[in-house]
Backbone bond lengths (Angstrom), bond angles and torsions (degrees), N, CA, C in turn:
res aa  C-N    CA-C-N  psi(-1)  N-CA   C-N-CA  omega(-1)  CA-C   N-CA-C  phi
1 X - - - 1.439 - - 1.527 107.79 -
2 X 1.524 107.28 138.39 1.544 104.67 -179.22 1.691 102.11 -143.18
3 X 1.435 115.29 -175.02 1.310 121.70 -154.82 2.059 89.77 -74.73
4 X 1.034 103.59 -6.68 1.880 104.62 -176.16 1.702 105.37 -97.74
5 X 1.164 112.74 24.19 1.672 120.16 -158.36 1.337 80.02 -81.94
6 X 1.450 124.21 172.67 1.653 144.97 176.16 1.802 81.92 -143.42
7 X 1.535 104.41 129.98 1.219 132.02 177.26 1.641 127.82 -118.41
8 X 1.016 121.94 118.40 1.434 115.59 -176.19 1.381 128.40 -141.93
9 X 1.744 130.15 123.95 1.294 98.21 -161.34 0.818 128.15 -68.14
10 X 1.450 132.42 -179.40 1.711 143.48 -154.10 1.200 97.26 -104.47
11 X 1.274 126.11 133.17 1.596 129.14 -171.19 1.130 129.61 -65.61
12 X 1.614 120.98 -36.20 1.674 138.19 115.02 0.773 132.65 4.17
13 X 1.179 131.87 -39.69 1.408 143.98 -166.80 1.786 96.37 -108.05
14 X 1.947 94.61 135.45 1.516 100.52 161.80 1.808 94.87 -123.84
15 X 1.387 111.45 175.97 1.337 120.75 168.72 1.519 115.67 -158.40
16 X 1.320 111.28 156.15 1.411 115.01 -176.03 1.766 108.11 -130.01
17 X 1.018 139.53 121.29 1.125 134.37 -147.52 1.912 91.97 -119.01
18 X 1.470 107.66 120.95 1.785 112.34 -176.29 1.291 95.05 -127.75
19 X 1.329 106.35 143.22 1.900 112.82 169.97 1.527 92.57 47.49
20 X 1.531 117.05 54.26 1.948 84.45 151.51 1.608 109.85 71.02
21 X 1.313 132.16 -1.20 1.430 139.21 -175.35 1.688 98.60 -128.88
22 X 1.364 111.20 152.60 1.330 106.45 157.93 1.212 98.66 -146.26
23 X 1.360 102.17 169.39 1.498 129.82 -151.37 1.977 105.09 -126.64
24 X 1.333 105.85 91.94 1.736 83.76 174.65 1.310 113.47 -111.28
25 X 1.006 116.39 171.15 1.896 145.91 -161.69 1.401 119.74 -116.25
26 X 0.961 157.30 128.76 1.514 173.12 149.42 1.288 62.77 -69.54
27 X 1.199 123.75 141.25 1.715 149.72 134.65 1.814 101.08 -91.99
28 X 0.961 154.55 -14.94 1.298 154.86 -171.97 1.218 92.21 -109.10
29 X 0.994 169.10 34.20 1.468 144.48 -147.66 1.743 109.63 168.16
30 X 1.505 89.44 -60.32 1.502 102.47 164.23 1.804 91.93 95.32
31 X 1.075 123.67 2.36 1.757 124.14 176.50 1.417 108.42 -70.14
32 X 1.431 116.69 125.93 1.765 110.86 149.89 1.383 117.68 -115.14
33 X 1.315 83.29 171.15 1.927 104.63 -159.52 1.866 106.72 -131.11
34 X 1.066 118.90 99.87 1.356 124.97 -151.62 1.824 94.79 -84.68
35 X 0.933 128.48 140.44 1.983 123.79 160.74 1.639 99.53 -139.67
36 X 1.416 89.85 153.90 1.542 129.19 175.60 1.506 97.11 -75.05
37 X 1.411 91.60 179.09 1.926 107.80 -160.87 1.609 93.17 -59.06
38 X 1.690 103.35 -66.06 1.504 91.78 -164.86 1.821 118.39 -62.80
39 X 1.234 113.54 -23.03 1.521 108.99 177.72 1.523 99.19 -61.28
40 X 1.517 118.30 -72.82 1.529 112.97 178.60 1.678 108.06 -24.00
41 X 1.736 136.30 -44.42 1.134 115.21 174.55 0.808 130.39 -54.26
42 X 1.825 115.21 -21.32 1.840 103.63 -152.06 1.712 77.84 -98.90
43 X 1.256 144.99 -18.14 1.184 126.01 -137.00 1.448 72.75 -104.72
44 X 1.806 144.52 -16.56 1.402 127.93 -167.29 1.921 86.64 -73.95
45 X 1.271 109.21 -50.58 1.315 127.80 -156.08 1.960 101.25 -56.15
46 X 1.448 130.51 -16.55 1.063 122.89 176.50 1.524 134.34 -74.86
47 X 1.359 95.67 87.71 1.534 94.78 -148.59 1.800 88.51 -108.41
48 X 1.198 118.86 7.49 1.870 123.11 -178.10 1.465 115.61 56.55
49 X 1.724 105.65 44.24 0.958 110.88 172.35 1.593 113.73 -148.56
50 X 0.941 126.89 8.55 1.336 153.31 155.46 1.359 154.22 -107.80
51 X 1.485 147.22 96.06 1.247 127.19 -142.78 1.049 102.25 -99.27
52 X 1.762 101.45 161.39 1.340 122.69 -168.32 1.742 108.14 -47.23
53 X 1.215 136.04 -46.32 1.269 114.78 169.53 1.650 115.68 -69.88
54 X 0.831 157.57 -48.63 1.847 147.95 138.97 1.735 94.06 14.22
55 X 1.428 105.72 -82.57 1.510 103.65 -166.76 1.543 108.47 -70.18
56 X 1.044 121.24 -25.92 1.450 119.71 165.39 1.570 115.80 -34.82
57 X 1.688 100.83 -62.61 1.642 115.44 -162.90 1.394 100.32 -72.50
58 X 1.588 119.39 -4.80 1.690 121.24 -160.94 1.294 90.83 -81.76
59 X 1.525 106.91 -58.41 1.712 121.83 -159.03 1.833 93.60 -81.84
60 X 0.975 116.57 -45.10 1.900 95.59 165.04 1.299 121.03 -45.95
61 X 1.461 124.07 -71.99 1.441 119.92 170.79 1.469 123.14 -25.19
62 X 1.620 106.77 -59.76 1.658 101.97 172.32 1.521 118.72 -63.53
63 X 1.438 129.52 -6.49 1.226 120.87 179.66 1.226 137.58 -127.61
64 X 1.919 90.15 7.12 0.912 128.67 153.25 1.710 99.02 61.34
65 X 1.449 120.09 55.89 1.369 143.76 -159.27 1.726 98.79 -135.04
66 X 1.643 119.23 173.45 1.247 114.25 -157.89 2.069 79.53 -103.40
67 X 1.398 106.97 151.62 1.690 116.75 163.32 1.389 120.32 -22.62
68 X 1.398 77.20 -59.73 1.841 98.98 -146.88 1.430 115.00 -58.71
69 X 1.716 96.33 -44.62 1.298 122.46 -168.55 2.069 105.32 -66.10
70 X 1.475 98.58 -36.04 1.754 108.98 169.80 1.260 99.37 -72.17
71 X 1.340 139.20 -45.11 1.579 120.85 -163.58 1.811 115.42 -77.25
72 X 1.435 108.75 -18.01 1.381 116.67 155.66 1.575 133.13 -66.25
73 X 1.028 96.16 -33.96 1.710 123.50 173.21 1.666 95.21 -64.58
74 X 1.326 98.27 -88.77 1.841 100.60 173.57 1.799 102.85 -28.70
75 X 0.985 105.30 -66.64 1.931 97.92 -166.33 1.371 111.71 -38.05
76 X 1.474 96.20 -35.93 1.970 94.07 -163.98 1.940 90.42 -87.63
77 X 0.425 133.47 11.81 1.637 134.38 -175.14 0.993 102.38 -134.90
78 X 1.327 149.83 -5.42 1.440 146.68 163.43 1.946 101.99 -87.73
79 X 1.334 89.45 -47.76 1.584 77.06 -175.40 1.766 133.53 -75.62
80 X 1.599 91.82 -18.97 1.625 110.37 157.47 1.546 90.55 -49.30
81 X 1.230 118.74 -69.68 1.912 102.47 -144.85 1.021 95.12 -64.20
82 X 1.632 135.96 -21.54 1.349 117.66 -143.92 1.954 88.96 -94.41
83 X 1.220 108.95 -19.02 1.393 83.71 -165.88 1.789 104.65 -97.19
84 X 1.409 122.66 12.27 0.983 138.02 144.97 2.085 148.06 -106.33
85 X 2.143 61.35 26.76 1.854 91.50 173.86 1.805 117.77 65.49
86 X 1.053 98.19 7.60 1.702 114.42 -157.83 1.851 82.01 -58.08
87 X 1.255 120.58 -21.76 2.027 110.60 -141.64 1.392 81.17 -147.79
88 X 1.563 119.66 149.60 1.578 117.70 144.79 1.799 101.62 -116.91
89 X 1.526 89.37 167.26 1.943 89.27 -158.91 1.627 88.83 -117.75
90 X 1.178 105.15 135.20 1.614 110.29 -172.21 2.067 110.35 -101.01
C-alpha cells in the first residue's frame, strides 16, 4: 500500500460514529476497531474513489498541517484496517 492506494470500505464492516469518534464492526467476525476524529474522517471519506494522498491534502488543508506528514499518518492507519479487513484497496 502506498500514498496512490484507492481505499474503500469493506462491506463487512458497519460503524456508528458518537462524539466525533467512530466505532466499526466486522459483522462476520464480530471485531471492533475504535478511531479518533480525524481517522473517523478518512474512514467517512472512503468512498474507492480517491487516493490516500487526495484525502491526505483534504484533512491537511482543514488543519492546516504539512501533506506528507497526513499521508504517513493515513499509511499507518490504513494498514491497521487493512490487515484487519476493516478496508479493501482497489
Amino acid at each position: 500500500m502506498n500514498k496512490d492506494s484507492i481505499l474503500q470500505r469493506a462491506e463487512n464492516v458497519t460503524f456508528e460514529v458518537v462524539a466525533d469518534e467512530a466505532i466499526l464492526i466486522d459483522i462476520n467476525s464480530g471485531t471492533y476497531f475504535s478511531l479518533n476524529e480525524i481517522g473517523t474522517e478518512f474512514w467517512e471519506m472512503l468512498d474507492g474513489q480517491q487516493t490516500i494522498e487526495q484525502h491526505a491534502a483534504t484533512i491537511a488543508t482543514k488543519y492546516e498541517v504539512d501533506t506528507s506528514m497526513v499521508v504517513d499518518d493515513l499509511l499507518e492507519l490504513a494498514n491497521e484496517m487493512a490487515k484487519d479487513t476493516l478496508i479493501t484497496i482497489r
